[in-house]
N, C-alpha and C positions, 0 to 999 in steps of 0.2 A: 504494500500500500504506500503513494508517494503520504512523503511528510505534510502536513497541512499547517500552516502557522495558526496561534491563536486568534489574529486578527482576518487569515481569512475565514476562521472554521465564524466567527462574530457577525462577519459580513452575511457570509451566508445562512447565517441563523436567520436576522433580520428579513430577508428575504421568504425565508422560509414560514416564520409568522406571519407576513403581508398576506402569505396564500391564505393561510385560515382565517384571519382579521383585515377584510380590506380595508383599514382604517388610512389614511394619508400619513399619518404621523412616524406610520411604522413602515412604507416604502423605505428600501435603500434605494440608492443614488445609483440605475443602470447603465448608466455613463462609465462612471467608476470602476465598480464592485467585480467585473467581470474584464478581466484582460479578451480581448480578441485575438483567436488564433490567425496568423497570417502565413502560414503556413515557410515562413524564415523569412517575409519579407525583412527587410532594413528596419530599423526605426533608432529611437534615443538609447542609450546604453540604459541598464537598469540593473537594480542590484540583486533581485533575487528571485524567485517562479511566483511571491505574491501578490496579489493586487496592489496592494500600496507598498510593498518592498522596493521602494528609489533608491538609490545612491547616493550615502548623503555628503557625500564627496564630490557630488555632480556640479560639473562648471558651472552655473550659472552665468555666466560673461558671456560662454558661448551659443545658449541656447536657440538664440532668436533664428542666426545665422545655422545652426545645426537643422531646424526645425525649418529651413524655408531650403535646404537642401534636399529635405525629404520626399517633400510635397513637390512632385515634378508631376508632369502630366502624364507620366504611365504610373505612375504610382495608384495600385487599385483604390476602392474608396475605404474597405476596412483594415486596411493597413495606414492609412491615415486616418481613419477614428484610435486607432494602437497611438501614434505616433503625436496625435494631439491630446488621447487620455494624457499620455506620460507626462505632455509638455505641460499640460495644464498643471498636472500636480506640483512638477519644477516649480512654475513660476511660482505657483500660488505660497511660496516661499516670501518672495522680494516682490512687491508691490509694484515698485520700478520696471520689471523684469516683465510683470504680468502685464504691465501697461504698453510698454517697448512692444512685447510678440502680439497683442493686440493690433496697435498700428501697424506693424508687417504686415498680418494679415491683410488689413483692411484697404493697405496701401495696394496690395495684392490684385482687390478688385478693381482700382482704378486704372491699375496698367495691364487688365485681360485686353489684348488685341481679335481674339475670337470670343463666337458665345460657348464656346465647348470650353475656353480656357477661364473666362467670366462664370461659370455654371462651376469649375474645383475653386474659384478663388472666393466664389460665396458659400459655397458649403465649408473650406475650411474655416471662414471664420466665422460663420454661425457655430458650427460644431464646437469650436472654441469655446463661444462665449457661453453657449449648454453646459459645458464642459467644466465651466467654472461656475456657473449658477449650480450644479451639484455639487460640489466641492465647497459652496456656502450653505447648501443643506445640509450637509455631513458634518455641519459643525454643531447641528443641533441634534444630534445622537449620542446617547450615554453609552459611548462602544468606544475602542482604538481606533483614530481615523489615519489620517496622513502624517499627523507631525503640525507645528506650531507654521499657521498659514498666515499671511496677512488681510483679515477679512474684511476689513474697512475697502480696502483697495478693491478687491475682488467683485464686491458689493457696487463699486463706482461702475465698474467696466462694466458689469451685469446690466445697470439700469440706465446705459447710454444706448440698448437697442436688446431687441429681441432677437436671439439668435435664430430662434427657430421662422423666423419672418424670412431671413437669409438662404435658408433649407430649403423652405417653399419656393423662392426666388430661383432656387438651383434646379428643384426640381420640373419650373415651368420650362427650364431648357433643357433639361433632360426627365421628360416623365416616366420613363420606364425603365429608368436604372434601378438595377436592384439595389445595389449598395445604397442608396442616396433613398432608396425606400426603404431599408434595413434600420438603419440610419436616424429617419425620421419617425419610423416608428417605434424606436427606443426613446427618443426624445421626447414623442407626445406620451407615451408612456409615464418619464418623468415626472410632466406637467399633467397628467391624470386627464391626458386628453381622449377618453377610451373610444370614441369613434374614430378618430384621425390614427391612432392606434390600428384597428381594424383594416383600415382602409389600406394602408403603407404594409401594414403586414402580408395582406394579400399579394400586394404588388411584389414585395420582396420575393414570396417563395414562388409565384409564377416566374420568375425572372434566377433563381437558383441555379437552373441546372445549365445556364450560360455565364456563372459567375462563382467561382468554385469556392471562395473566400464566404462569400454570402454564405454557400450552403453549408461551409462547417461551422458558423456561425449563427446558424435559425435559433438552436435552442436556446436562445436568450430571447429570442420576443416567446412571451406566454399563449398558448393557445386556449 
């Protein structure tokens, strides 16, 4: 049996309660909680097989620049949901940090020369900004989370736009990606958006068996 840490066997408890009590309070954060398999794509170093196991040695200096290396335009889309969990949780260290890869991002969408390259430069930074609006939910759970965040900042960058507005955005140029329906269906998930849930979820598993990442990844949206 692999080793399980205590803070993933906590994670996954809480999840585990959400099924018997769908209460709000007691969702974990599925952004988070669950690494995506990429089956080796690339992504940020990290320090250990569990969900919140970062490196706490991780450069920070360099992330912005690591993180926009990533994101190229073959880079699938769940391997950039991988590669922005992690970043997210980096930043959400240094305020500064968090702020910096936000504008990358966003900078991102104003210099797409195409709508295919406009459609990854708004999904990453919606994904982002999800990405950190869970990572300020997580800080209102009596569990091991990530380590000492800076939430005031996180909190700024969260409430200058909705990410998930950004998603929808990507999705109208691409509506039948499964990733980007993978995607947005863990997101509305998130925000307890259970039709929109529904809806992205569909899309995703019709669009699986052309997107190999998607399909080793289903079992995180709930059926």
């Amino acid at each position: 049996m692999k080793h399980l840490s205590t803070r993933t066997l906590l994670c996954g408890a809480i999840f585990s309660v959400a099924l018997l009590f769908p209460v709000s309070v007691l969702a974990g954060p599925p952004l988070l909680c669950h690494p995506f398999d990429t089956a080796g794509a690339p992504s940020l170093e990290w320090g250990g097989k569990g969900w919140n196991e970062a490196r706490g040695d991780y450069d920070l200096g360099q992330l912005v620049a690591r993180t926009d290396a990533l994101l190229t335009a073959r880079t699938p889309i769940v391997a950039r949901m991988e590669t922005l969990r992690r970043a997210a949780i980096y930043a959400s260290r240094d305020g500064q940090v968090a702020r910096d890869l936000a504008a990358s991002l966003d900078a991102r969408i104003a210099k797409a020369g195409t709508p295919d390259a406009r459609a990854l430069a708004l999904f990453d930074a919606g994904y982002y900004a999800e990405t950190l609006q869970d990572i300020v939910r997580l800080q209102g759970y009596d569990m091991p989370g990530i380590g000492k965040v800076d939430a005031p900042a996180l909190r700024a960058i969260v409430a200058k736009g909705d990410g998930s507005v950004r998603i929808a955005q990507a999705l109208q140029l691409r509506p039948t990606d499964p990733g980007m329906n993978f995607a947005a269906a863990l997101v509305a998930s998130a925000d307890e958006r259970k039709a929109d849930v529904a809806v992205h979820a569909r899309s995703a598993r019709a669009g699986a068996d052309r997107d190999r990442l998607v399909a080793l990844n289903l079992d995180q949206i709930a059926r």
